[in-house]
C-alpha positions in Angstrom: 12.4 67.1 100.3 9.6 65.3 97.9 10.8 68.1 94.7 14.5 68.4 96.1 15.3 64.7 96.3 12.8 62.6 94.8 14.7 59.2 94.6 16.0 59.9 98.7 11.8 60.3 99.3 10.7 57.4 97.4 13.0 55.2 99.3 12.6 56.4 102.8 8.7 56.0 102.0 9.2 52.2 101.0 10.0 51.9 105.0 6.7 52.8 106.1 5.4 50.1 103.7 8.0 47.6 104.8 6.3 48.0 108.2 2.4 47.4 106.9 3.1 44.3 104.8 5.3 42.9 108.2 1.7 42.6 109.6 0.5 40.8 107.0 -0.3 37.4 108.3 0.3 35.6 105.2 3.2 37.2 104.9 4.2 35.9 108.2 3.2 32.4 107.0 5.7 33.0 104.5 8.2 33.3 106.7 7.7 30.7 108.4 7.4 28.2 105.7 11.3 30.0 104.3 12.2 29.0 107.5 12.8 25.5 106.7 13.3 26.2 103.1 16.9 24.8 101.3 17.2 26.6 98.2 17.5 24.6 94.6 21.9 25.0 93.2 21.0 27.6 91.1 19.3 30.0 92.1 20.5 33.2 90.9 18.1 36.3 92.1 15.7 37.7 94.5 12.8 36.5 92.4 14.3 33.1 91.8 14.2 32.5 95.5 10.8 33.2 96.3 9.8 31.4 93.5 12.0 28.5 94.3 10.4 28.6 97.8 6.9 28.3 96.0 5.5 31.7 97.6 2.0 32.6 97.0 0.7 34.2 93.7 -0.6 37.3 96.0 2.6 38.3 97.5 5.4 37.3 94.1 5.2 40.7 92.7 4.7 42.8 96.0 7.9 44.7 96.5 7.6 45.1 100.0 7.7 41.0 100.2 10.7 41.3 98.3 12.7 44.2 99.9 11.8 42.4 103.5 13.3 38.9 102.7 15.9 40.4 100.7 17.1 42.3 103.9 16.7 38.8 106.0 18.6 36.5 103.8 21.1 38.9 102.2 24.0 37.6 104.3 23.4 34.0 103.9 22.6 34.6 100.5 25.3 36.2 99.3 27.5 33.7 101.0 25.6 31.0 99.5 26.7 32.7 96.1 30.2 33.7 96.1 31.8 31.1 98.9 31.8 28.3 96.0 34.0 30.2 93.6 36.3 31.0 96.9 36.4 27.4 97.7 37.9 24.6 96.5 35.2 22.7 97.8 32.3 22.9 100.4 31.3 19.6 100.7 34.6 18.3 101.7 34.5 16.3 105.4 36.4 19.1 107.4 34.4 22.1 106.9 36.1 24.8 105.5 37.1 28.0 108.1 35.3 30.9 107.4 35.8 34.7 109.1 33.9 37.1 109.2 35.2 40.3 110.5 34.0 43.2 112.3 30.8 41.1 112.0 27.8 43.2 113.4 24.2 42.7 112.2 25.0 39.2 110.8 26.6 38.5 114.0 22.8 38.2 115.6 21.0 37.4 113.0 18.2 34.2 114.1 20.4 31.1 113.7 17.8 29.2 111.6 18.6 31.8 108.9 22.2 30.1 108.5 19.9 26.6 107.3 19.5 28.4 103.9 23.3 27.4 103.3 23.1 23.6 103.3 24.6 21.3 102.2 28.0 23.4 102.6 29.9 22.2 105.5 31.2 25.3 107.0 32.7 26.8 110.1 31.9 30.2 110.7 33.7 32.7 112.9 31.8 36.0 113.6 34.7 37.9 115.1 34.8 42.0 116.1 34.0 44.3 118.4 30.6 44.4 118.3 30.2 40.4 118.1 28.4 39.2 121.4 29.4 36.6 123.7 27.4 33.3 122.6 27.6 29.6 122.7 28.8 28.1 119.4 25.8 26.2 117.3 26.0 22.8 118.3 28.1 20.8 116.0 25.5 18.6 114.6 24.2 21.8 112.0 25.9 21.8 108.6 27.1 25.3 109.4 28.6 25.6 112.7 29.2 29.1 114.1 31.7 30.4 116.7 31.5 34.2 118.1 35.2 35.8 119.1 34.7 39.6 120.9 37.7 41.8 119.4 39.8 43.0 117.0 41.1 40.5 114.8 44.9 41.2 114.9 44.5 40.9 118.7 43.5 36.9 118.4 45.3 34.0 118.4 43.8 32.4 115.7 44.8 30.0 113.0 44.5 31.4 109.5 40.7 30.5 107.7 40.0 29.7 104.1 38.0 32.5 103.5 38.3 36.2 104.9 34.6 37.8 104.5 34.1 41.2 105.5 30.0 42.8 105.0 30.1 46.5 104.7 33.3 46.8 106.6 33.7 50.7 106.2 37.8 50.0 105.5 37.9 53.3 104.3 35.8 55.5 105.8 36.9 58.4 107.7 36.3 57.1 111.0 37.0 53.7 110.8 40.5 53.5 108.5 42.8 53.8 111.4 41.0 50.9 113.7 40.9 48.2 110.5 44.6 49.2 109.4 46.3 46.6 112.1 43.5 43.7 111.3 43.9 44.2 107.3 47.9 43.7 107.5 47.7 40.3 108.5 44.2 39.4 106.3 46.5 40.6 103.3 50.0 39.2 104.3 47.9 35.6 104.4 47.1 36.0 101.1 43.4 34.5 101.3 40.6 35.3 99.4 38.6 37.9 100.5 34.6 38.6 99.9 33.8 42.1 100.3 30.4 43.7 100.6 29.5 46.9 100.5 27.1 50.0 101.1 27.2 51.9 98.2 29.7 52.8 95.0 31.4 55.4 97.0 32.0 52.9 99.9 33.5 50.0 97.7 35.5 52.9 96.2 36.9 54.5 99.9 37.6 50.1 100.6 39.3 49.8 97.7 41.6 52.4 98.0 41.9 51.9 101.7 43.0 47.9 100.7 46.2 49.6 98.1 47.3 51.2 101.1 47.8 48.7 103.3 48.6 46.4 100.4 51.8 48.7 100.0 53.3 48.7 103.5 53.1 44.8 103.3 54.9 44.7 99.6 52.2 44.0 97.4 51.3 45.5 94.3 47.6 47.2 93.8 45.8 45.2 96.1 47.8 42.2 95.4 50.9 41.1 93.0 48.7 38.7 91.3 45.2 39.2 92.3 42.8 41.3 90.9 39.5 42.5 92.7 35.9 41.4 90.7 33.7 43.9 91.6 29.9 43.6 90.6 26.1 44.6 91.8 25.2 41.7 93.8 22.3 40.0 93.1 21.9 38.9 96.7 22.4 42.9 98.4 19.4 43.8 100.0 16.7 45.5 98.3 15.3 47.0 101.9 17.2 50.8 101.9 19.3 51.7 105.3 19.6 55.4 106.9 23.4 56.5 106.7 23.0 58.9 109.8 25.9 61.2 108.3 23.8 61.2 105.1 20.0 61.3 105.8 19.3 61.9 101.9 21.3 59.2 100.5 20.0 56.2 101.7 22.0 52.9 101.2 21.4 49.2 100.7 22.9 46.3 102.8 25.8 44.3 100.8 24.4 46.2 97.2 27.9 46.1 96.2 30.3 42.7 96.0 34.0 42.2 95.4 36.0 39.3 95.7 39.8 38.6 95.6 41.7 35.1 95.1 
């Protein structure tokens, strides 16, 4: 495997690193201190977030520092960066609705993590199959966060500002049929969508997967007027992830984003 697929060995060896500097306990201090940490407007990158949060000189070049709070913060991150431009405005008095479907790992995630996103007012609804029965985050947080188990298309919900789907899979082989009857009604709103995803071959398979259904509802390609941005996001984790169908091609956590409005 090391002279047959270099790059694949490289990456899975940055795990076993990952785990060492974990231990580290002034890593953990840093952790701790991010915990209560409310980014500066514009911060753009990786970097300029653990600079912003004034971490040590010992740790600011460390890659393992940065793949492991690159892989906690993605989600919130990458929210904090793309919701504005989805918004009209998220500092308005009635928070702005967002969901986020088939919501999984971000669906868990430690609630102090969603701090990094103030001062947005938001309302967040983690909603899927996989999302677990929890009380909603008491009201008095900036960010307020509701769980719904199942399928979208099944809920009687009213219509948010903001669709957000992480890594959804719309394409993939064995998850296109279960998404078709919750992306018919996300598309017939017409809402802006924030996509995330694994890989270019994912964002390609939910890309094509989004034409499809955009068809059967009327639309052009993915919309009459709307046209997908697609871009590397800056906020995608840097920590790789084991695809179990592919064991040599590992993939990174929101590395892809694409947006529609």
């Amino acid at each position: 495997m090391t002279t047959k697929h270099p790059q694949a060995y490289d990456e899975l060896n940055t795990l076993k690193a990952d785990i060492e500097c974990a231990k580290s306990p002034e890593v953990q201090s840093f952790f701790h201190t991010l915990a209560t940490h409310h980014p500066s407007e514009d911060i753009a990158s990786w970097s300029d977030f653990l600079q912003d949060a004034n971490i040590p000189e010992s740790l600011l070049n460390d890659p393992a520092v940065h793949r492991l709070v690159s892989a906690s913060y993605s989600y919130v991150m990458t929210l904090r960066h793309y919701l504005p431009g989805l918004l009209q405005d998220t500092k308005t008095q009635t928070p702005p609705s967002i969901y986020i479907l088939g919501a999984r790992a971000e669906a868990t995630m430690p609630r102090h993590l969603w701090s990094i996103l103030h001062p947005m007012a938001l309302k967040v609804s983690m909603i899927g199959n996989h999302v677990p029965i929890m009380p909603s985050k008491p009201s008095s947080s900036s960010v307020q966060l509701a769980y719904h188990g199942g399928l979208y298309h099944n809920l009687n919900l009213s219509l948010p500002d903001v669709f957000v789907l992480f890594n959804p899979g719309l394409g993939h082989p064995n998850l296109e049929d279960l998404w078709h009857p919750s992306l018919v009604p996300v598309l017939e709103s017409t809402r802006p969508i924030l996509l995330t995803s694994f890989s270019s071959e994912d964002l390609d398979r939910d890309l094509r997967a989004i034409e499809q259904v955009a068809k059967t509802v009327g639309r052009a390609s993915p919309y009459s007027s709307w046209t997908p941005v697609v871009e590397e996001n800056p906020f995608g984790s840097l920590k790789c992830t084991i695809d179990p169908m592919q064991l040599l091609s590992p993939v990174h956590t929101n590395r892809f984003a694409c947006w529609i409005k």
